[in-house]
DSSP file (Angstrom, degrees, kcal/mol; ACC not computed):
  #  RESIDUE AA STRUCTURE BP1 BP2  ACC     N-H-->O    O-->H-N    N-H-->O    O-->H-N    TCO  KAPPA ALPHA  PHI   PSI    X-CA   Y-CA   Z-CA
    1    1 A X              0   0    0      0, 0.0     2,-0.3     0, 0.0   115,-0.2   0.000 360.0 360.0 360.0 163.7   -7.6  -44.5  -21.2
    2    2 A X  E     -A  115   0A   0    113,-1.1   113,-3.3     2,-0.1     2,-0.2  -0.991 360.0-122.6-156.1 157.9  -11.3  -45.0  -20.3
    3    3 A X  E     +A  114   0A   0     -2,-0.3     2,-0.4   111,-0.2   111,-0.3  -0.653  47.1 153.8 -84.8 132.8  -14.3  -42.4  -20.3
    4    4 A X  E     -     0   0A   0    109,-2.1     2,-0.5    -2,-0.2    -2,-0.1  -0.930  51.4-115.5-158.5 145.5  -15.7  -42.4  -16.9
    5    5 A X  E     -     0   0A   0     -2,-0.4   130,-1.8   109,-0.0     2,-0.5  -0.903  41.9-169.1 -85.4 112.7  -17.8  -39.4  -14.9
    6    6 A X  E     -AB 112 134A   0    106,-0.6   106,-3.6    -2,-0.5   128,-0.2  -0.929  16.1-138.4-100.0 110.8  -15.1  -38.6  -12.1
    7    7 A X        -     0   0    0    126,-1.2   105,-0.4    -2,-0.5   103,-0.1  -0.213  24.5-107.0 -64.9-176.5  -16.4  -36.5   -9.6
    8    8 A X  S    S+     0   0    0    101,-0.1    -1,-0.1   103,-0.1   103,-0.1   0.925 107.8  57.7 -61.8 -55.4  -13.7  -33.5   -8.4
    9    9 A X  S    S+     0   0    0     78,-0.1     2,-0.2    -3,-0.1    77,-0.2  -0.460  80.8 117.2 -73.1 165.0  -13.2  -35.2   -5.1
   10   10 A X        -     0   0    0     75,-0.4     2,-0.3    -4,-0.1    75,-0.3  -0.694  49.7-127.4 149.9 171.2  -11.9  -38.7   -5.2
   11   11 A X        -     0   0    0    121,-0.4   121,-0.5    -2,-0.2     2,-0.3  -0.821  16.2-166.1-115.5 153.5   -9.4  -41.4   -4.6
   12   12 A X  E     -G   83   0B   0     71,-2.8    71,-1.5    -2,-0.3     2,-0.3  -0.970   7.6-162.1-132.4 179.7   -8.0  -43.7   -7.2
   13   13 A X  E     +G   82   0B   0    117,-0.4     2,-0.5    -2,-0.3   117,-0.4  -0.900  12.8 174.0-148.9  97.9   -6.1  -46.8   -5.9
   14   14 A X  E     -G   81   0B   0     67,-2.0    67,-1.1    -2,-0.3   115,-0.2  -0.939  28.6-138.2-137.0 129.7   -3.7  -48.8   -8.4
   15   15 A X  E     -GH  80 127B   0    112,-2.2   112,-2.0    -2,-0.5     2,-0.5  -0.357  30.3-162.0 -80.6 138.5   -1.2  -51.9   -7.7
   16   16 A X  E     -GH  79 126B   0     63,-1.0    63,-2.2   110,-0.2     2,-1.0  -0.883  16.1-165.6-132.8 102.5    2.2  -51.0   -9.8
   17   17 A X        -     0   0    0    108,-1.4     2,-1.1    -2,-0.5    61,-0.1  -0.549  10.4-163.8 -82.8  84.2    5.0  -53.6  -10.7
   18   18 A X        +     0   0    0     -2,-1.0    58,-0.5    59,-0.4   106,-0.2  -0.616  14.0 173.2 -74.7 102.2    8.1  -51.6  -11.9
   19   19 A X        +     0   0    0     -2,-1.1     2,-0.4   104,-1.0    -1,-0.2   0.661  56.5  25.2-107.4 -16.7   10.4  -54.1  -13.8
   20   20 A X        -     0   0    0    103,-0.1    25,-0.2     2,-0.1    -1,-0.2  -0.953  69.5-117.4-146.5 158.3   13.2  -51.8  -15.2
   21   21 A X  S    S+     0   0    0     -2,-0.4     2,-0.2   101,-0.1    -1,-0.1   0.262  80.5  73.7 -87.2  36.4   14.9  -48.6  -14.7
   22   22 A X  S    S+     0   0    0     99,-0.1   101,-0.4    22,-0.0    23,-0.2  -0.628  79.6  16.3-124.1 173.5   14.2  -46.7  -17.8
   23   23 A X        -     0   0    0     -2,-0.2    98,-0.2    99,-0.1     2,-0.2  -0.299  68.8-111.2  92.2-176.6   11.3  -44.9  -19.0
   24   24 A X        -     0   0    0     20,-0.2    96,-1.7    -2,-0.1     2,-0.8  -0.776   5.1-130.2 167.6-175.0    8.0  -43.7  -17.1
   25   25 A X  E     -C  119   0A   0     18,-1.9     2,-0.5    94,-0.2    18,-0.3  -0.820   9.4-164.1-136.7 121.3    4.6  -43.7  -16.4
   26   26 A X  E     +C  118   0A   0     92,-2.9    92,-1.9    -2,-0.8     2,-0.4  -0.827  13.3 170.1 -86.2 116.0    1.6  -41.3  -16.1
   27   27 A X  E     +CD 117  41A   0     14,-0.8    14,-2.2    -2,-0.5     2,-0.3  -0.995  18.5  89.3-136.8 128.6   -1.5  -41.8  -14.6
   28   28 A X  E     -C  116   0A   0     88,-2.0    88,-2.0    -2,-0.4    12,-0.1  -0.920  60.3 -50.0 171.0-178.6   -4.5  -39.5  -13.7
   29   29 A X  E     -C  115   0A   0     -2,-0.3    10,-0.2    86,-0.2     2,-0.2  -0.198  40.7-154.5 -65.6 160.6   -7.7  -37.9  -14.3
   30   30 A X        -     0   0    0     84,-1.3    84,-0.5    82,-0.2     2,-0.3  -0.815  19.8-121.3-132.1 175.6   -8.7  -35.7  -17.5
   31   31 A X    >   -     0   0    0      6,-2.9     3,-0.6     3,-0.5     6,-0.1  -0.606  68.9 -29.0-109.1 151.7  -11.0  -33.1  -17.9
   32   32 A X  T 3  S-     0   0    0     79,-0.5     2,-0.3    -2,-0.3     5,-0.1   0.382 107.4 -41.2   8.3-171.1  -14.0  -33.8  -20.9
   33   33 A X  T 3  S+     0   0    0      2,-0.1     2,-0.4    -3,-0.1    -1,-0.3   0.144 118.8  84.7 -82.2  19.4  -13.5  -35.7  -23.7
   34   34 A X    <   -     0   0    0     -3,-0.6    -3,-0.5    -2,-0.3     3,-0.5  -0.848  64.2-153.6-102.9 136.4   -9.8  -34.4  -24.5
   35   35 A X  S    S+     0   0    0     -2,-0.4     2,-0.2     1,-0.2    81,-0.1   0.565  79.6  81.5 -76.9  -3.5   -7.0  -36.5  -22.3
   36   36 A X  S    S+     0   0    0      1,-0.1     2,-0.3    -5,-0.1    -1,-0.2  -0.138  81.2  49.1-110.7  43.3   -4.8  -33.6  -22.5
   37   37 A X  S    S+     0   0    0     -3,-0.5    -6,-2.9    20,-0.2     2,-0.3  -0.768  85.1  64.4-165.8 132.7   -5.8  -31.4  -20.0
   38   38 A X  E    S- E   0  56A   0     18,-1.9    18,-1.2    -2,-0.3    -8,-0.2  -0.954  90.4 -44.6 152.2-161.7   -6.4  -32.6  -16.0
   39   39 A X  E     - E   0  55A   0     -2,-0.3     2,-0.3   -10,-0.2    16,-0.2  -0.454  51.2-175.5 -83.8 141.0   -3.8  -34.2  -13.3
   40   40 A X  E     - E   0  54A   0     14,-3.8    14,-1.5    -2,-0.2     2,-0.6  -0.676  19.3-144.0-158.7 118.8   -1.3  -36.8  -14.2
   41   41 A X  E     -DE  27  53A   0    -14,-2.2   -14,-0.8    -2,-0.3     2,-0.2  -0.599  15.1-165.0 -74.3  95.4    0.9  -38.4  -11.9
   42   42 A X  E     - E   0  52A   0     10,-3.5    10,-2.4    -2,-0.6     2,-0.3  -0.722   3.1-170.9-108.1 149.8    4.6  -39.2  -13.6
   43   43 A X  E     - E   0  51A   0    -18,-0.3   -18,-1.9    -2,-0.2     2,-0.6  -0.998   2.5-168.5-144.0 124.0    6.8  -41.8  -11.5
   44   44 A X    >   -     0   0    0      6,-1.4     3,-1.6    -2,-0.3    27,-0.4  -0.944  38.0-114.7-111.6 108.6   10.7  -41.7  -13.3
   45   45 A X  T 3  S-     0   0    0     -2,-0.6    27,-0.2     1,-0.2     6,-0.0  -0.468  88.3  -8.4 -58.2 132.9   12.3  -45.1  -11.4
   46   46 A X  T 3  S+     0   0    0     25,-1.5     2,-0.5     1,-0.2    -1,-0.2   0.447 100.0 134.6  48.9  23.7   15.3  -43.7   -9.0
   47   47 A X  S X  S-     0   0    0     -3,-1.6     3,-1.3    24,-0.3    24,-0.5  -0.793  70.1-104.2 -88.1 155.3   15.5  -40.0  -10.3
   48   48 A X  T 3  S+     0   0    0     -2,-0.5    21,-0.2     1,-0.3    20,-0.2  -0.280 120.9  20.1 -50.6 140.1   15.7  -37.2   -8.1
   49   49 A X  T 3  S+     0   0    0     19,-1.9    -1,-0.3     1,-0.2    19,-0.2   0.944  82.6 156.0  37.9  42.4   12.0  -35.9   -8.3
   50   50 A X    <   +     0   0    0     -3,-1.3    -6,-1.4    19,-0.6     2,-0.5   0.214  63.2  57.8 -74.1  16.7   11.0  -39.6   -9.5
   51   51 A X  E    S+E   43   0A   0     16,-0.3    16,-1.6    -8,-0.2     2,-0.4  -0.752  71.6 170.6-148.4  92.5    7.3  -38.9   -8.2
   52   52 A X  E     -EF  42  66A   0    -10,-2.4   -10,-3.5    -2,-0.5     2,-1.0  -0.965  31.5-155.8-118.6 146.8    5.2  -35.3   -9.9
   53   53 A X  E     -EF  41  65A   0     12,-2.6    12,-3.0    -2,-0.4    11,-0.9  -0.925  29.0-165.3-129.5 104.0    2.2  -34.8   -9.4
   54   54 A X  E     -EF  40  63A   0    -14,-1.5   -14,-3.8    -2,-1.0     2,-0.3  -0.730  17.3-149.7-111.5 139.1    1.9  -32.5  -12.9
   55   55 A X  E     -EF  39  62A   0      7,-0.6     7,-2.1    -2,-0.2     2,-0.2  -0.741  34.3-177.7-101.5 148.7   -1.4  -29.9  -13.8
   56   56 A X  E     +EF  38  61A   0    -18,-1.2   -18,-1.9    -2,-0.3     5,-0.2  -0.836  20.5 179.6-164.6 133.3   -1.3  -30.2  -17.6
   57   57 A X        -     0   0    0      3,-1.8   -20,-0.2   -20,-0.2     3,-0.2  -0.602  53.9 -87.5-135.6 160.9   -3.5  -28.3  -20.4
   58   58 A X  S    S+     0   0    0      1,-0.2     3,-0.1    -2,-0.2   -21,-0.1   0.863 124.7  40.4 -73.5 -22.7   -3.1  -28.9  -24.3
   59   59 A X  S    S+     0   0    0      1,-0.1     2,-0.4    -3,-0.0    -1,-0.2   0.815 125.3   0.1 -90.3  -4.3   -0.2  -26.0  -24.6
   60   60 A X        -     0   0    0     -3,-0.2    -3,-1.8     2,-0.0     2,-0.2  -0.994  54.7-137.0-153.2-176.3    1.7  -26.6  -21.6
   61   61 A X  E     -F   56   0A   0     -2,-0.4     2,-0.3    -5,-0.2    -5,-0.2  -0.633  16.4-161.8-114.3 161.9    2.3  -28.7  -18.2
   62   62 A X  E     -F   55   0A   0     -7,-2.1    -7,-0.6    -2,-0.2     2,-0.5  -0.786  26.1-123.5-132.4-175.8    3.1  -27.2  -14.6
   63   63 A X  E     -F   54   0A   0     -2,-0.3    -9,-0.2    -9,-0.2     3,-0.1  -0.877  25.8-167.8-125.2 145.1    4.5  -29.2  -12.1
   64   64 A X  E    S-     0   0A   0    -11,-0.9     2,-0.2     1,-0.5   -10,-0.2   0.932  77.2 -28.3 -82.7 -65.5    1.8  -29.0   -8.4
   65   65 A X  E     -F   53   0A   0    -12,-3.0   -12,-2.6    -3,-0.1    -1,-0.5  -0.883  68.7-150.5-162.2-175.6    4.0  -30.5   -6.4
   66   66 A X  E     -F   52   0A   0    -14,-0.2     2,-0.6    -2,-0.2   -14,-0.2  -0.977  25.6-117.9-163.9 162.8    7.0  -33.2   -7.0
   67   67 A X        -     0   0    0    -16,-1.6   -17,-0.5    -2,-0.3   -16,-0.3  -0.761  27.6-158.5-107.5  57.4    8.5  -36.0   -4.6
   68   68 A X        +     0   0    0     -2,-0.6   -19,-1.9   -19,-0.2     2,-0.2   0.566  64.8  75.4 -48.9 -33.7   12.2  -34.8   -4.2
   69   69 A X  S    S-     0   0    0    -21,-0.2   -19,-0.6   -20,-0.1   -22,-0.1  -0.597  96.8 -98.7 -79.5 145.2   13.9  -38.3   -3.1
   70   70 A X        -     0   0    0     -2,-0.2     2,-0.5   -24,-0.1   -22,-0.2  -0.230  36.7-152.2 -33.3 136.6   14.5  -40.9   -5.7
   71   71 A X        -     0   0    0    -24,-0.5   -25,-1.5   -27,-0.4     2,-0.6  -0.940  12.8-170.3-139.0 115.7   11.7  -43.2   -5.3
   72   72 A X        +     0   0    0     -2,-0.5   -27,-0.1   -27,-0.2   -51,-0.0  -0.927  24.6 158.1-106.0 107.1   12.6  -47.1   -6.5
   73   73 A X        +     0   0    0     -2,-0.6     2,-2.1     1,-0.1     4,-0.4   0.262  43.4 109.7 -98.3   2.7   10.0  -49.4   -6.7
   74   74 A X        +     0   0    0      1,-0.2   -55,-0.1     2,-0.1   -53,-0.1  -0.395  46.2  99.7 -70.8  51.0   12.0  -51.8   -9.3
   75   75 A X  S    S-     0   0    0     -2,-2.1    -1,-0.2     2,-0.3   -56,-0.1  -0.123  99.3-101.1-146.4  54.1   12.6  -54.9   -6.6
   76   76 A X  S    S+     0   0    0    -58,-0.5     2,-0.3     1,-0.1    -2,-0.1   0.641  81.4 117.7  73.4  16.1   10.0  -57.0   -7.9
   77   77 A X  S    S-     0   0    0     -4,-0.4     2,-0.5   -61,-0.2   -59,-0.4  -0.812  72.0-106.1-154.3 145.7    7.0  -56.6   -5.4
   78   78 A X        -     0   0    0     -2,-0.3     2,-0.4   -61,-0.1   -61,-0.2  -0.733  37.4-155.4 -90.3 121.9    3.6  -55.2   -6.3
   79   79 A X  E     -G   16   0B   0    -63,-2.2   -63,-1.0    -2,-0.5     2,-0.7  -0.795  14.5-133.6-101.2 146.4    3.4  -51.1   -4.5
   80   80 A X  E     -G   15   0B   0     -2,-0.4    16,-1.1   -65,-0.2     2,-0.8  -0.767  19.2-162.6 -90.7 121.3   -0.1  -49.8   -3.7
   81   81 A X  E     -GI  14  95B   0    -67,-1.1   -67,-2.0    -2,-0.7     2,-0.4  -0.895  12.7-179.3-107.2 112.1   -0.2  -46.3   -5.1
   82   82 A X  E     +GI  13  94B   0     12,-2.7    12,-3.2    -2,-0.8     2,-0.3  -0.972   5.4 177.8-120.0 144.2   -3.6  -43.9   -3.4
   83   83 A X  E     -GI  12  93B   0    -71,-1.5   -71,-2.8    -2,-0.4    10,-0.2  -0.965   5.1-170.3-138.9 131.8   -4.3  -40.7   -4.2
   84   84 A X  E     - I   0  92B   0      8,-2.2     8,-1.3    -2,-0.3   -73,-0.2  -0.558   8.0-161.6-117.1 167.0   -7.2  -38.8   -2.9
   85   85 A X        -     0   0    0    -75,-0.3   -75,-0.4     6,-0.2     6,-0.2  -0.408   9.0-149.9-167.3 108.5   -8.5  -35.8   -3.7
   86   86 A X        -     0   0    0      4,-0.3     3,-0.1     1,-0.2   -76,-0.0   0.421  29.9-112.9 -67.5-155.6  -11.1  -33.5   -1.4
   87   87 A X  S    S+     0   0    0      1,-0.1    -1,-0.2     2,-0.1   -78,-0.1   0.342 123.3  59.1-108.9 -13.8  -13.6  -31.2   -2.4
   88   88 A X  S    S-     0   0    0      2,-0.1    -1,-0.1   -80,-0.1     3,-0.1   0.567 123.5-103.6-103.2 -23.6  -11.8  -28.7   -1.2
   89   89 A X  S    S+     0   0    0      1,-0.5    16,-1.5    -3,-0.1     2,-0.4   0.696  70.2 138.5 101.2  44.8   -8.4  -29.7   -3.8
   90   90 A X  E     - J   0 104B   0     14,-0.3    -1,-0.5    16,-0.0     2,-0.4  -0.763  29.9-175.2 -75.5 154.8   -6.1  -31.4   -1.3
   91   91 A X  E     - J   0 103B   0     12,-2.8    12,-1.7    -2,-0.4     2,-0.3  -0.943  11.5-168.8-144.1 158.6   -4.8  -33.9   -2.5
   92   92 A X  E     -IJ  84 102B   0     -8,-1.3    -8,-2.2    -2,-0.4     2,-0.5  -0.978   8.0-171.5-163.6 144.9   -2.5  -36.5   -0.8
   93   93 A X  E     +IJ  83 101B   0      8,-3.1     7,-4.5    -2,-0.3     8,-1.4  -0.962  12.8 146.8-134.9 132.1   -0.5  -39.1   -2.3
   94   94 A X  E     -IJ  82  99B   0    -12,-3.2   -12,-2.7    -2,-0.5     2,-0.5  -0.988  29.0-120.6-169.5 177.8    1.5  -42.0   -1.1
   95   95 A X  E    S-I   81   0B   0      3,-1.8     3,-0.5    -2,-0.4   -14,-0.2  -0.887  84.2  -8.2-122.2 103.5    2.7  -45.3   -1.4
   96   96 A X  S    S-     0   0    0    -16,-1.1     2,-0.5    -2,-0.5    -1,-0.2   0.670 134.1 -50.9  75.6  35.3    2.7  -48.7    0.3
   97   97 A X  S    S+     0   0    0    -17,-0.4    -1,-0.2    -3,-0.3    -2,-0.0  -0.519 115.7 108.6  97.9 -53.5    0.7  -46.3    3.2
   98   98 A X        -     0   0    0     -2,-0.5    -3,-1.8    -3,-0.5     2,-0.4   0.038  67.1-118.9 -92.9 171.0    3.2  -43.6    3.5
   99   99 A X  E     +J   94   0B   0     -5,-0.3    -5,-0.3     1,-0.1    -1,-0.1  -0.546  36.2 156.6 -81.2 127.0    2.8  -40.3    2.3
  100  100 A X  E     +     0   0B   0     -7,-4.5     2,-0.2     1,-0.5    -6,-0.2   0.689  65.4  51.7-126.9  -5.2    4.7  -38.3   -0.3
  101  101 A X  E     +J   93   0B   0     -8,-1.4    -8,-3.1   -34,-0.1    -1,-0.5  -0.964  49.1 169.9-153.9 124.8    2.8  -36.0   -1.4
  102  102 A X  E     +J   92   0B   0     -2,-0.2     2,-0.3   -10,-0.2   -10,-0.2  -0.951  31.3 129.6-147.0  87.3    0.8  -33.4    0.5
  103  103 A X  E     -J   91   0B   0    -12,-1.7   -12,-2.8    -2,-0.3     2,-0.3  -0.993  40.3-147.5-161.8 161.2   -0.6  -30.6   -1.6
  104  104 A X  E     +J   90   0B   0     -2,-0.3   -14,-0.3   -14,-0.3     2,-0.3  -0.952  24.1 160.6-123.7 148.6   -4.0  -28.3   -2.6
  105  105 A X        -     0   0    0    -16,-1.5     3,-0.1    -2,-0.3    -2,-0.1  -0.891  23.3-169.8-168.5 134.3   -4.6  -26.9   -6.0
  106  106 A X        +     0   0    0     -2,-0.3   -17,-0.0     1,-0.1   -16,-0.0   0.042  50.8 121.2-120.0  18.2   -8.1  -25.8   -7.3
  107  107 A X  S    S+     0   0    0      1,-0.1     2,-0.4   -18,-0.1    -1,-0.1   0.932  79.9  40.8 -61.3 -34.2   -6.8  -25.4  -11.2
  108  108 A X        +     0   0    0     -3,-0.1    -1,-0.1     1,-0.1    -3,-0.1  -0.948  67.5 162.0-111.6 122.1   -9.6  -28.0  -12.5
  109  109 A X        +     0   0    0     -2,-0.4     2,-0.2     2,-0.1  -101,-0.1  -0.001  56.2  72.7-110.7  33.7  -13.0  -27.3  -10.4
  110  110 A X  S    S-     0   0    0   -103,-0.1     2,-0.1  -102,-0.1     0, 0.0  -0.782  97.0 -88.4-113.4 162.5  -15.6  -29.2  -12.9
  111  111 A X        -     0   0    0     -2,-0.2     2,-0.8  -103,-0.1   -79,-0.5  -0.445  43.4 -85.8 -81.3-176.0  -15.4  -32.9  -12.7
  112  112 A X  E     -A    6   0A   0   -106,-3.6  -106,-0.6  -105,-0.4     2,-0.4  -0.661  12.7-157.5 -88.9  90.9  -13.4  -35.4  -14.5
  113  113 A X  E    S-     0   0A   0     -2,-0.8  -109,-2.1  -108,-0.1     2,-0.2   0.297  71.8 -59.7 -39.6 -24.7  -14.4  -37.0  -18.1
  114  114 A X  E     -A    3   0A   0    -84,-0.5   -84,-1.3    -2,-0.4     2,-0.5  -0.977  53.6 -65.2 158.0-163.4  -11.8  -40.3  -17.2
  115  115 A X  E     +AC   2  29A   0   -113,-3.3  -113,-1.1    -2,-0.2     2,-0.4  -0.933  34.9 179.9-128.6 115.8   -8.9  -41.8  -16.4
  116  116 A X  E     - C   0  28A   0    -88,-2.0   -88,-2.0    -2,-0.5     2,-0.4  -0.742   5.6-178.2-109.3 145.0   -5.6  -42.1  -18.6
  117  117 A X  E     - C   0  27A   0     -2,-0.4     2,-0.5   -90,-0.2   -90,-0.3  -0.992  10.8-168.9-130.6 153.2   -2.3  -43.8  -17.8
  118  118 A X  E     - C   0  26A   0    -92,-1.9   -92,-2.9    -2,-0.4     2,-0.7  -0.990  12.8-144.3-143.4 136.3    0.5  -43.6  -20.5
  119  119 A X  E     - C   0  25A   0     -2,-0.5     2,-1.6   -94,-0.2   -94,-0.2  -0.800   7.9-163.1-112.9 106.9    3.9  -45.7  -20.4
  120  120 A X        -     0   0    0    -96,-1.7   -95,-0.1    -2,-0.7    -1,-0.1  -0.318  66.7 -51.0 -56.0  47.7    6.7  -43.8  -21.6
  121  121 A X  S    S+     0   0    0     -2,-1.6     2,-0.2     1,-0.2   -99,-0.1   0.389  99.9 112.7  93.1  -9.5    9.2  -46.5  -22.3
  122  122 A X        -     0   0    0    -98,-0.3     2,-0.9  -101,-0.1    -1,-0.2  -0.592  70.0-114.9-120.0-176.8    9.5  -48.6  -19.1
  123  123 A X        +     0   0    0   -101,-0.4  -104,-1.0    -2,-0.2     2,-0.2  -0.507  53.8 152.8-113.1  62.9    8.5  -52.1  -18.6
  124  124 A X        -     0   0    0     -2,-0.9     2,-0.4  -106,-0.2  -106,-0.2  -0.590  38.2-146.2 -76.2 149.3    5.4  -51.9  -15.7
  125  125 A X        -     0   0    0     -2,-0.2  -108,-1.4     2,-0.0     2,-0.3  -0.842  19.4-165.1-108.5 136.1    2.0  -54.2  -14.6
  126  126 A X  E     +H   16   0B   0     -2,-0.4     2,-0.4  -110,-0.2  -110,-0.2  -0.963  20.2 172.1-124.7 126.0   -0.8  -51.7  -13.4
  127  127 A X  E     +H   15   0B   0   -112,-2.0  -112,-2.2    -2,-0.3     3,-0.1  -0.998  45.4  12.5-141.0 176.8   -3.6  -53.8  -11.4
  128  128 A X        +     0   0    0     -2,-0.4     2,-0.3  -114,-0.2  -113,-0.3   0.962  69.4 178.8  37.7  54.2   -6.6  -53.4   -9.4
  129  129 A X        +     0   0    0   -115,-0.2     2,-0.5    -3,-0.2  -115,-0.2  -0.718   2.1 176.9 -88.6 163.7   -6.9  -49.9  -10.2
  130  130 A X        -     0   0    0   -117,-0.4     2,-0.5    -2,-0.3  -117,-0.4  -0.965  15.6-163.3-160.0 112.1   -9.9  -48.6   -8.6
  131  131 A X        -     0   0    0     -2,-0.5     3,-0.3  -119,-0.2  -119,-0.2  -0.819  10.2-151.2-136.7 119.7  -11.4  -44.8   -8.5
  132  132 A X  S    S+     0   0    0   -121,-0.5  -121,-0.4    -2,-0.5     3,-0.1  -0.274  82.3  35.8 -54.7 128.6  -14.1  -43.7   -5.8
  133  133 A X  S    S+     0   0    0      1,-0.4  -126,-1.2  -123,-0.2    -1,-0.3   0.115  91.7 109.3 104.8 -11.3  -16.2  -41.1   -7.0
  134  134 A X  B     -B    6   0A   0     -3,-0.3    -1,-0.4  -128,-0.2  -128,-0.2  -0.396  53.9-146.1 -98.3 174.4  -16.5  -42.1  -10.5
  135  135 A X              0   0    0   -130,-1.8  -129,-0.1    -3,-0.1    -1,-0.1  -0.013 360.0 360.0-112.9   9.5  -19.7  -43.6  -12.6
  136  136 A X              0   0    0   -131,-0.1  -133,-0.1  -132,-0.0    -2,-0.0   0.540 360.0 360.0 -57.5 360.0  -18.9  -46.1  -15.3
């Protein structure tokens, strides 16, 4: 994780290398100096609803909105992952350009204390991440 002033709106931008099928990985903004409560982005390589785009506080998670195909990025190739997010709480999410995710939600209106990514078991390279709006 890293402490950064994230404003509400913003994009963040991060190149993803997916080397096996197990596992998965979480990425997104938090709210103040606790990691547990903000957006976090889980990608499960080639499950059904491999892509959720999860609201999560320290006693429980909800799920926003979720990616219903299998989504495989495991064939070796770096995928560009953006996700923006207006002032208004759209958000829009997609991968290598296209879009997979289309949704507004106004559960966090303050901005964002930083940015955490957690690997649950699987074998990934994250580079060039890059998030607009922020201060470090």
């Amino acid at each position: 994780h890293i402490s950064a002033n994230i404003s509400n709106a913003f994009a963040i931008s991060v190149a993803i290398v997916s080397k096996a099928e197990d596992g998965s990985l979480e990425l997104g903004p938090y709210q103040g100096s606790n990691r547990d409560t903000g957006y976090r982005l889980a990608y499960t390589p080639g499950a059904e609803g491999g892509l959720e785009l999860l609201g999560v506080s320290p006693y429980r998670s909800a799920v926003v909105d979720l990616y219903e195909e299998p989504l495989k990025l495991e064939d070796g190739r770096s995928h560009t992952l953006l996700w923006t997010r207006d002032e208004n709480g759209e958000m829009i999410i997609s991968v290598d350009g296209k879009e997979l995710l289309r949704v507004t939600d106004r559960r966090f209106g303050k901005e964002f204390g930083g940015f955490t990514l957690v690997n649950r078991g699987g074998d990934y390279g994250v580079q060039n991440v890059s998030i607009s709006g922020s201060k470090m």
